[in-house]
C-alpha positions in Angstrom: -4.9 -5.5 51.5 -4.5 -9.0 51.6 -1.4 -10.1 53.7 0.4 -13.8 54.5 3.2 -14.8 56.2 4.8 -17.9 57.5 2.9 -16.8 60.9 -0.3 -18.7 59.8 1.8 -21.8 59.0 3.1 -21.4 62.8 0.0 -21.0 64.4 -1.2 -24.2 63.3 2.0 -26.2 64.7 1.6 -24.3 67.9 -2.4 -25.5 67.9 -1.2 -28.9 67.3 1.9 -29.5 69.5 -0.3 -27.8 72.7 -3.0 -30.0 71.9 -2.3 -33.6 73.4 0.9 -35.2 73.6 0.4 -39.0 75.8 3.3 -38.8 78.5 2.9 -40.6 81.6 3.7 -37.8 84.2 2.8 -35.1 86.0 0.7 -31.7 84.8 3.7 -30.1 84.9 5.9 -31.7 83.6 3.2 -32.2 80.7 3.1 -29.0 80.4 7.1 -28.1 80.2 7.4 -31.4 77.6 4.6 -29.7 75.1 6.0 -26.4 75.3 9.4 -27.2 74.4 8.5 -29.7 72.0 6.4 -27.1 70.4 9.2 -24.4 70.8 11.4 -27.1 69.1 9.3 -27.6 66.2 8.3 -23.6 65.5 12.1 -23.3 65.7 12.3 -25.7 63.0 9.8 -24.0 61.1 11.2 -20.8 61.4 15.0 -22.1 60.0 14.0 -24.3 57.5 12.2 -21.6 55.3 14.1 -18.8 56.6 17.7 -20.6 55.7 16.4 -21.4 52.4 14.1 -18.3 50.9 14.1 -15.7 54.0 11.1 -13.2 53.8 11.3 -14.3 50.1 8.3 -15.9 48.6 8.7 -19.3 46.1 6.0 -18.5 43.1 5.2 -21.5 41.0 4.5 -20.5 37.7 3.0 -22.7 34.5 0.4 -23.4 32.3 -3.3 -25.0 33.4 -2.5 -28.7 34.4 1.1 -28.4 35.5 0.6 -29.4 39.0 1.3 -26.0 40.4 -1.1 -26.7 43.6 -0.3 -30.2 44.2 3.8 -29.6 44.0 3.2 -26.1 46.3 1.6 -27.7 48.9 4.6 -30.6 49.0 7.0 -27.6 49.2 4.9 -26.1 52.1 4.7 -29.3 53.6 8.7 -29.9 53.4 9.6 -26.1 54.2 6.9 -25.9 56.7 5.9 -22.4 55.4 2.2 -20.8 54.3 0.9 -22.1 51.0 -0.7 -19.9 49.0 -2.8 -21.1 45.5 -4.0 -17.7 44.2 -7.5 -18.9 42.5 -8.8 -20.1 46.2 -7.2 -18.2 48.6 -7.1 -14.9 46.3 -9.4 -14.9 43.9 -12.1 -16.4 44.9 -12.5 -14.7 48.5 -11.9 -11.1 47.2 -15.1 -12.0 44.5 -16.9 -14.4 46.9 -17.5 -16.4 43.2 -15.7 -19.0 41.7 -13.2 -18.5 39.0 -15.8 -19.9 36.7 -18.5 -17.9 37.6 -16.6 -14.7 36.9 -15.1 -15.5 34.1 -19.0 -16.5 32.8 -19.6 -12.5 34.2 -17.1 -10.4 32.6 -15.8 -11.8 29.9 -12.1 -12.9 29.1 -10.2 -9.2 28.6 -11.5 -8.0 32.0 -11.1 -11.2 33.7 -7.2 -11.2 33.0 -7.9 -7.3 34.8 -9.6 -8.3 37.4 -7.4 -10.9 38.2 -4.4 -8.7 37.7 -5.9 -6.2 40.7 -7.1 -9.1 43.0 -3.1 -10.1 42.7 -1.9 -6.5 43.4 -3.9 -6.2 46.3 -2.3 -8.7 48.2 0.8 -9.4 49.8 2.9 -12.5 51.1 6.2 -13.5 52.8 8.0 -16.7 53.9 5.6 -18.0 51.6 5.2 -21.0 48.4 2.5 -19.5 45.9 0.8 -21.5 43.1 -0.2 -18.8 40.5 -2.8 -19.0 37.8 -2.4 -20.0 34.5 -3.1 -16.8 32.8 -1.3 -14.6 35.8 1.8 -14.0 33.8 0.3 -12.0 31.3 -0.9 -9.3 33.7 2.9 -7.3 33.8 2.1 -5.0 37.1 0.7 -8.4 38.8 3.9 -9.9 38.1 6.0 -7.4 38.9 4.6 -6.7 42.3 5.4 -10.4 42.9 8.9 -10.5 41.2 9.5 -7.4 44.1 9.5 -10.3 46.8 9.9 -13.7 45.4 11.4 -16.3 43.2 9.3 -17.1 40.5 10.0 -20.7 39.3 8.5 -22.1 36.2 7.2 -25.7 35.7 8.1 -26.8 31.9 5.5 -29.7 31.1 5.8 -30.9 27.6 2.7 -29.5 26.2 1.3 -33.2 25.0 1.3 -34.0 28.6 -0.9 -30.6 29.5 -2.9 -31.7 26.8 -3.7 -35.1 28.4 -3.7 -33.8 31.7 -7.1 -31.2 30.9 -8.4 -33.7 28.9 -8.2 -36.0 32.3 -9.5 -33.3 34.2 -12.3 -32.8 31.5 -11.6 -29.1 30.8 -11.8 -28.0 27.2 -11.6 -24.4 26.9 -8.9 -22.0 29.6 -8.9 -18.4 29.9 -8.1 -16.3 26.8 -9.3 -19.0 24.3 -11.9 -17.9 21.5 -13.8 -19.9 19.6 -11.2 -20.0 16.5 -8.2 -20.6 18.8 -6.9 -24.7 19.8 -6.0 -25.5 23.3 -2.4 -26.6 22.0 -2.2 -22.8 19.7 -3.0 -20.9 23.4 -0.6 -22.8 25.4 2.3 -22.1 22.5 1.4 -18.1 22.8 1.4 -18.1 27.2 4.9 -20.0 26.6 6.6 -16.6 26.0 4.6 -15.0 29.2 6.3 -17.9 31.3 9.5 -17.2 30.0 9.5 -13.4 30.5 8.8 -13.8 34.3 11.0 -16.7 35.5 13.9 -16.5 37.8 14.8 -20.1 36.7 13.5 -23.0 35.4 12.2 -26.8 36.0 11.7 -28.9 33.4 9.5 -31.5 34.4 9.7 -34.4 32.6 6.9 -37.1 31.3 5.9 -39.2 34.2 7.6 -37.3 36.7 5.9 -37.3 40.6 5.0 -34.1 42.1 7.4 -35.3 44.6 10.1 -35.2 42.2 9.4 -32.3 41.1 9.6 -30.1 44.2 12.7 -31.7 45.0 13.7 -30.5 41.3 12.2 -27.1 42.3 14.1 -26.8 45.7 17.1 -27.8 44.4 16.7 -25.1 41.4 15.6 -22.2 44.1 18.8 -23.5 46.5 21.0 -23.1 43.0 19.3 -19.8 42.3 20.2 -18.3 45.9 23.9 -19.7 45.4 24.6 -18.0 42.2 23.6 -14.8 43.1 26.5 -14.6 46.2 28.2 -17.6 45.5 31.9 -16.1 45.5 31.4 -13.9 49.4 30.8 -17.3 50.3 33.3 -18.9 48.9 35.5 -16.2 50.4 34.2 -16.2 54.1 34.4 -19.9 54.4 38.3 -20.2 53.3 39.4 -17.6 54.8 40.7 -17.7 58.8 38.8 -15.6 61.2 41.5 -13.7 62.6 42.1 -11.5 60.1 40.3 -8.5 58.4 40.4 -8.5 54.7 39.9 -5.7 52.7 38.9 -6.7 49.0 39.9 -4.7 46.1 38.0 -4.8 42.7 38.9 -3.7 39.4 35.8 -3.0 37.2 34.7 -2.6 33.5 31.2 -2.0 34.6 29.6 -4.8 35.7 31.7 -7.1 38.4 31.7 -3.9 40.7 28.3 -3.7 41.9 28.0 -7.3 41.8 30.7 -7.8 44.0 29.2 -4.9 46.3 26.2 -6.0 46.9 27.6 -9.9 47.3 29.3 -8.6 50.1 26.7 -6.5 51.5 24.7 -9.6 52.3 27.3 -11.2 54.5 26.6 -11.3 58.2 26.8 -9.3 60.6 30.5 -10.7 62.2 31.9 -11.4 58.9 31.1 -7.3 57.6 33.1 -6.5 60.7 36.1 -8.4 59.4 35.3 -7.8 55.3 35.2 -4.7 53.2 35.0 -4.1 50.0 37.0 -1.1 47.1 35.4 -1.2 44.4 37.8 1.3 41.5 36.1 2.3 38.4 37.1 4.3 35.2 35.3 7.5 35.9 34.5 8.2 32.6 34.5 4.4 31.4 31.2 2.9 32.3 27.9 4.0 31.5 26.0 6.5 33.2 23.4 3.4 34.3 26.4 0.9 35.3 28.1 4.1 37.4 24.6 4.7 39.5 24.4 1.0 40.0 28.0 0.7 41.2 27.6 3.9 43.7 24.3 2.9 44.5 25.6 -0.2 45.6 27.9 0.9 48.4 26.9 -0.4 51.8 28.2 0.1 55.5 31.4 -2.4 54.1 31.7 -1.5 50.5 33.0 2.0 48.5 33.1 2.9 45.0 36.3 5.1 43.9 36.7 6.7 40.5 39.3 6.8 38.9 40.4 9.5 36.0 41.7 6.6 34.0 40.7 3.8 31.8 40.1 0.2 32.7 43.7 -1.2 32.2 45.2 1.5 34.6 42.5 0.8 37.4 43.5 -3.6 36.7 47.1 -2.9 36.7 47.3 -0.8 39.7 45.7 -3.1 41.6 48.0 -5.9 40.6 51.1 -3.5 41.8 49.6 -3.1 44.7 49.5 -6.7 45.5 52.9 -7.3 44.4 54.0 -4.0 47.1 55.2 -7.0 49.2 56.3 -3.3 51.8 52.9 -1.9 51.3 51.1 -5.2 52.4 53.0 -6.2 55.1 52.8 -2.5 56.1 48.8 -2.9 56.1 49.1 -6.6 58.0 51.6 -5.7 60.7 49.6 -1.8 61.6 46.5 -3.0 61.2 45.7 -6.8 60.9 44.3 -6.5 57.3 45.1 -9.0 54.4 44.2 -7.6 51.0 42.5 -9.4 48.4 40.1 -9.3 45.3 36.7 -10.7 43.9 37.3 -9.8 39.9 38.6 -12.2 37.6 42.1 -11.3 39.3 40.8 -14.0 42.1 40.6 -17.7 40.5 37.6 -18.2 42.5 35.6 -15.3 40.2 36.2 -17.6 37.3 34.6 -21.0 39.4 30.2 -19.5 39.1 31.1 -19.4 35.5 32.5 -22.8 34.8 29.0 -24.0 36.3 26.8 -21.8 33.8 28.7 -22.4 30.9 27.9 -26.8 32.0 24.1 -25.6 32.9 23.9 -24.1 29.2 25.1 -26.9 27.7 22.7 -29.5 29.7 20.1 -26.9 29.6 20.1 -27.8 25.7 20.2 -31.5 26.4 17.2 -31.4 28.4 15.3 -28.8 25.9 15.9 -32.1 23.4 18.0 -29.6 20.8 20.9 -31.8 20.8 21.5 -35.1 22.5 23.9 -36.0 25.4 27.7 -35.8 24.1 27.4 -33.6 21.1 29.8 -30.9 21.0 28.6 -27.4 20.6 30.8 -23.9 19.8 30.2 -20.9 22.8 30.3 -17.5 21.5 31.5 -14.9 24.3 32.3 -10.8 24.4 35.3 -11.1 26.2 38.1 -8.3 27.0 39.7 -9.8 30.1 39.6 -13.3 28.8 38.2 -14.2 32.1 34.3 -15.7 30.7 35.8 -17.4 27.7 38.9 -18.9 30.1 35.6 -20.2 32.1 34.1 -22.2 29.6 37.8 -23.7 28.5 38.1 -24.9 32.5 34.2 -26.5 31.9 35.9 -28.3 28.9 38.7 -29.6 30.7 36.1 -31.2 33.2 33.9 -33.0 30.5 31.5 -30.4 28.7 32.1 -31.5 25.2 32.6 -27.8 23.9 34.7 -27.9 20.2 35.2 -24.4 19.4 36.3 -21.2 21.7 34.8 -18.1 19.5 36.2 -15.1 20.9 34.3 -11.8 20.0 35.7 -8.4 20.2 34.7 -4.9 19.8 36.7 -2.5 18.3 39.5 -2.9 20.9 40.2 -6.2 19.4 43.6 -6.9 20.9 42.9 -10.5 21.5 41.1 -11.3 18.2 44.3 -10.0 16.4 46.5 -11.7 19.4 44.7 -15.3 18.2 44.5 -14.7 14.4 48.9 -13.7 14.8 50.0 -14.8 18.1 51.5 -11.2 18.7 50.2 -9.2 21.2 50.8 -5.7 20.4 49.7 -2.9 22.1 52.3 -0.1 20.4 50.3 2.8 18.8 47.1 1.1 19.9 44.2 3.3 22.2 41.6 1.9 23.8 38.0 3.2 22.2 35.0 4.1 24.0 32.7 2.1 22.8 28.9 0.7 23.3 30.0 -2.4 24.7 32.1 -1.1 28.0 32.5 -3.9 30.2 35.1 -5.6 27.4 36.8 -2.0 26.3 40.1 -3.8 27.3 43.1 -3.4 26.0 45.4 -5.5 28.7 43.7 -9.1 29.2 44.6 -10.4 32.5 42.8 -13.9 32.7 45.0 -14.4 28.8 48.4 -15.4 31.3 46.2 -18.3 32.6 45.7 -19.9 29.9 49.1 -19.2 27.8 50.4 -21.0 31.1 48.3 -24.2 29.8 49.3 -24.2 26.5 52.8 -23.8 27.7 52.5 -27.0 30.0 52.9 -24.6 32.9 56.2 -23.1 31.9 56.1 -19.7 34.4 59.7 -18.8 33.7 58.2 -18.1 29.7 55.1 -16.0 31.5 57.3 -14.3 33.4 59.2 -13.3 30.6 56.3 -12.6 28.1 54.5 -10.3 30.3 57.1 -8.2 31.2 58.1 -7.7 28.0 54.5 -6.5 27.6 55.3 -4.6 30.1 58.1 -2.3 29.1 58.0 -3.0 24.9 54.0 -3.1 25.0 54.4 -6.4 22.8 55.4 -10.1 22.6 55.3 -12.8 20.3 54.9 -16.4 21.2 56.5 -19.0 19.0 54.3 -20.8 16.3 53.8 -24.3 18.1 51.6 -22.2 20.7 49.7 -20.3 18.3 48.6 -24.0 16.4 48.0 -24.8 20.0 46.1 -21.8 21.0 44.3 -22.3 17.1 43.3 -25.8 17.5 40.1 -24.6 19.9 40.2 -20.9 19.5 38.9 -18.6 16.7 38.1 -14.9 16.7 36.8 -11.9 15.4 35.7 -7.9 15.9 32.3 -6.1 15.8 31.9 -2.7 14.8 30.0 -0.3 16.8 27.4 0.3 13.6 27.4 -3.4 13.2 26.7 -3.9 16.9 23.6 -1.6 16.7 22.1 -3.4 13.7 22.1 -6.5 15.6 20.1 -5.5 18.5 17.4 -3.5 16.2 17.5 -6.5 13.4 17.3 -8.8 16.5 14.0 -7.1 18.4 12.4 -6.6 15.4 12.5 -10.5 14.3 12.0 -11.7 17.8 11.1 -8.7 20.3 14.2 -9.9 22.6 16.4 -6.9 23.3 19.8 -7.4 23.0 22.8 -6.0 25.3 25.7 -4.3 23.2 28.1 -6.9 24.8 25.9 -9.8 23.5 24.8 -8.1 20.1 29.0 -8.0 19.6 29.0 -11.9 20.2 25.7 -12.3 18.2 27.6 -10.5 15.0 30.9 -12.6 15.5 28.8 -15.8 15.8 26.9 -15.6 12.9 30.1 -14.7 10.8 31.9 -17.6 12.5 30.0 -20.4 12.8 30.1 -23.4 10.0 26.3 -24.3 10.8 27.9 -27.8 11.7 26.5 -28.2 15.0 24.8 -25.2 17.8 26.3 -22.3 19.1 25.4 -20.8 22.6 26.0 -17.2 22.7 26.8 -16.0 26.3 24.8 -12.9 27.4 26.7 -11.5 29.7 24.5 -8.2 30.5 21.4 -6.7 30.6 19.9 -4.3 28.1 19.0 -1.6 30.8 22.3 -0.6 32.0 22.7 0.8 28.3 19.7 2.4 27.3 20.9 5.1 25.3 22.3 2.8 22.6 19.6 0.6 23.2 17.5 3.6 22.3 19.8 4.5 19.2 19.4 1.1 17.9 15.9 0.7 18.0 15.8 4.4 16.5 14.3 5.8 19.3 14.2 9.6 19.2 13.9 10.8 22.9 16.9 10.2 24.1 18.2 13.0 25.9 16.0 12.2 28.8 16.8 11.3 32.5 17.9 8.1 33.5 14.9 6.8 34.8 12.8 8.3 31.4 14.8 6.1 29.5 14.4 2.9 31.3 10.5 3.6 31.3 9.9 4.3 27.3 11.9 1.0 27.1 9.7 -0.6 29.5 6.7 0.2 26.9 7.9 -2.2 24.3 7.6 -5.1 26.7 10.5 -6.5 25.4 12.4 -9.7 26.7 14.2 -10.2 28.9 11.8 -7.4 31.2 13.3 -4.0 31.7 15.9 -4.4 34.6 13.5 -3.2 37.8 16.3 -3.0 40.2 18.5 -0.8 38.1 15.4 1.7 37.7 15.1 1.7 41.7 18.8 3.2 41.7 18.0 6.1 39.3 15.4 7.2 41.6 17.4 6.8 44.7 19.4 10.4 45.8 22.9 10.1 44.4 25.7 8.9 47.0 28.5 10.3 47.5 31.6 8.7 46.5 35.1 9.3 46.3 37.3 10.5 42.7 40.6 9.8 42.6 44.1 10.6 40.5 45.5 8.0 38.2 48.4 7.2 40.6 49.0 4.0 42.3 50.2 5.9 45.2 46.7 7.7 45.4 44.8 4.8 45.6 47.4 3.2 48.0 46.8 6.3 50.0 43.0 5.3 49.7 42.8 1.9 50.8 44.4 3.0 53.8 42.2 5.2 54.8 39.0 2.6 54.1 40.9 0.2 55.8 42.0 2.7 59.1 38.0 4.0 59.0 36.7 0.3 58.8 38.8 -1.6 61.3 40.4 0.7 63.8 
């Protein structure tokens, strides 16, 4: 097997820097200036890619003609890592041919094979690779480079690949027949480039190669940020005297998030962070409960908890408020509690920045022009997402319309169509759509706050009338208010299914249930007066027996990881979620099952705290 690494890239700045440097002095001192000046610059080496990708490879990915070479080696170059274009430094060495040559020899099915096995046979780290045009639509290729890289794809308007081959006087690319256009093959790889990228470049007309891997640096940096952006957040405000043990309330997907978030903190700042994760035992699926235990790590614990949702949010806030219970914890053992769900404003701040990137993403994509308002369509049960994109108006995205879908715990559908919020005789349902079966919205208080010019005494009162009457009203100048931006409705569960099977049928892009909710509500909402972005706020795998019932999929009652693999066989988009197969295969962790009884998990975070810090 074919292996790289940024060692090949350091080899040649030690070769260089040993070689001559003109200093009037001694041998020795000759000597001692070369070899620190070359430890200097290896060191250089070494941080610059490492701080920015790690062992991770950068993987350029595009059509024929979008400068995939030229802007990898400028990336090299500025990272000072191994550069890697696949047709010479692959292909053409494992064949001892030309690409030309082989493709003459075997036609263009096996080519794309070939090609496929020449990939899989090699391996890379620390590394920038310029991949072939036709790569993408090799899956087990591109999955064995997905394993250890970002995969970032050039978008050239296709006139300007047009011009470009013409320039570079080739008429006819891999997978073209004699009946097919250039411009007809480019439109079919388009899909293949967007089933495989991590994000996305749009280059535009005219655009240097420099300016575009400065786009493409800037989009990995973004990339890495957004994945752990809040532990960041957290270690860098918080004072380094303390420990802080973090306590999460999940629906189903924050938990593991914030798990593994944590998990890739350093080694000083695990010593001083840890991380309770408290699930509804019963409440998530059985793919979101393996990710969520599969995610626990030397400073991070899953707990169970016999309840639903609301109990596990609502103890946690009592716990907060036990002002005895934390000064207990501070004074015995030097530990501050906090969280990393919606609970913490700082939760809320990644998504004010996607709901803006959607927005200018359809800007750049030419579907509307700068400064035209669009509606956003959200599955929401805490309110936390949707209070998001209202924060990302309030800072200049010109968003008109809030539409707030439900599933059939539609509490806050009914709370925005009356302006009572009434939770008497009302259970919460178990429904496909887990993450949002929510019956008290926490993140709602925030934004009553604003419509109430800040008036806490009237939260204060509101809420604890929820509280002990499991109701309130507020007064008809805040529901016009609250009406002006906001509009809502409910999916059924039989409804909700029908979208994602309607959906992959028209367009073979498999829908979560949480975004097939907000796909029903937004195409019953909407006045066609001007776009709607739907937020997708989950991937399909984590539910893959309703996934399966929608697309009328009779196997069902397989294992976990038999289900994820008949789904991989449709080659659906997005691609089935690899990570979340790795956990079914791991052994099942242990993890801890608890009462629902704020004292029991008082009793619990004790014990993490006194078997983490002491």
């Amino acid at each position: 097997m074919l292996h790289f690494n940024r060692c090949q890239h350091l080899k040649q700045i030690t070769q260089k820097c040993f070689s001559v440097i003109h200093v009037k002095t001694d041998k020795h001192a000759q000597l001692f200036l070369s070899r620190t000046f070359a430890l200097a610059e290896l060191r250089k080496s070494w941080h610059s890619t490492h701080s920015l990708i790690g062992d991770k490879n950068i993987i350029l990915m595009g059509p024929p003609g979008a400068g995939k070479t030229t802007v990898g080696r400028i990336i090299g170059q500025k990272l000072g890592c191994c550069v890697i274009d696949v047709d010479d430094d692959i292909l053409e060495k494992t064949w001892n041919m030309s690409v030309s040559e082989k493709l003459q020899d075997v036609g263009n099915e096996q080519f794309l094979e070939e090609e496929g096995k020449a990939v899989l046979n090699f391996s890379a780290s620390g590394s920038v690779i310029s991949l072939t045009g036709s790569n993408p639509m090799h899956d087990a290729s591109m999955w064995h480079l997905k394993k250890n890289g970002i995969i970032v794809y050039l978008d050239v308007p296709l006139l300007d690949i047009v011009g470009r081959l013409k320039l570079m006087k080739i008429d006819r690319i891999i997978g073209q027949n004699s009946g097919t256009s250039m411009k007809d093959l480019l439109k079919f790889r388009r899909r293949y480039y967007k089933k495989w990228y991590d994000t996305r470049v749009f280059c535009e007309s005219g655009a240097s190669p420099e300016e575009i891997a400065h786009k493409v640096l800037n989009a990995v940096r973004r990339y890495q940020v957004s994945l752990q952006l809040m532990p960041h957040i957290f270690t860098h405000c918080i004072p380094p005297s303390c420990n802080y043990m973090i306590l999460v309330a999940t629906s189903g997907d924050t938990g593991s998030a914030v798990l593994n978030g944590f998990s890739h903190l350093s080694k000083n700042d695990k010593q001083r962070i840890a991380v309770a994760t408290f699930f509804p035992e019963n409440g998530v699926s059985d793919f979101q409960k393996a990710q969520i235990i599969g995610s626990q790590e030397e400073n991070g614990w899953a707990v169970g908890v016999k309840s639903d949702f609301d109990f596990c949010q609502t103890a946690i806030k009592r716990i907060f408020k036990d002002s005895d219970f934390t000064g207990f914890l501070t004074v015995e053992y030097g530990t501050i509690l906090s969280s990393a769900n919606s609970i913490n404003w700082g939760r809320l701040l990644p998504q004010v920045v996607y709901h803006a990137s959607a927005y200018l993403d359809l800007v750049s994509q030419g579907f509307i022009s700068f400064g035209s308002p669009v509606d956003v369509c959200i599955p929401t049960g805490n309110f936390g997402n949707i209070l998001a994109a209202v924060y990302a108006k309030m800072m200049g995205i010109p968003i008109r319309k809030f539409i707030c879908a439900s599933n059939q715990n539609h509490v806050l559908t009914d709370f925005i169509k009356t302006g009572h919020y009434d939770l008497r005789e009302r259970k919460l349902a178990q429904t496909f759509s887990p993450a949002i079966d929510i019956l008290k919205s926490s993140n709602l208080e925030r934004h009553l706050h604003l419509l109430a010019n800040k008036d806490g005494q009237l939260m204060t009162k509101l809420f604890n009338q929820l509280e002990e009457q499991h109701h309130f009203q507020i007064e008809k100048i805040l529901v016009e208010k609250l009406q002006q931006d906001f509009v809502a409705d409910w999916c059924s569960e039989e409804e909700c299914l029908a979208a994602i099977h309607s959906t992959y049928n028209t367009s073979g892009y498999i829908l979560d249930p949480h975004t097939a909710v907000a796909k029903v509500v937004a195409d019953r909402m909407q006045d066609k007066t001007c776009p709607v972005i739907v937020s997708s706020t989950a991937h399909y795998s984590k539910f893959a027996p309703a996934i399966m019932q929608a697309l009328k999929i009779k196997e069902i009652n397989q294992t976990s990881s038999s289900q994820l693999y008949l789904l991989s066989s449709y080659n659906a988009l997005p691609p089935l979620h690899k990570a979340l197969l790795e956990k079914t295969k791991q052994e099942k962790m242990e993890y801890q099952v608890c009462a629902a009884d704020v004292n029991v998990l008082k009793s619990h975070v004790e014990k993490l705290i006194q078997n983490q810090f002491i």
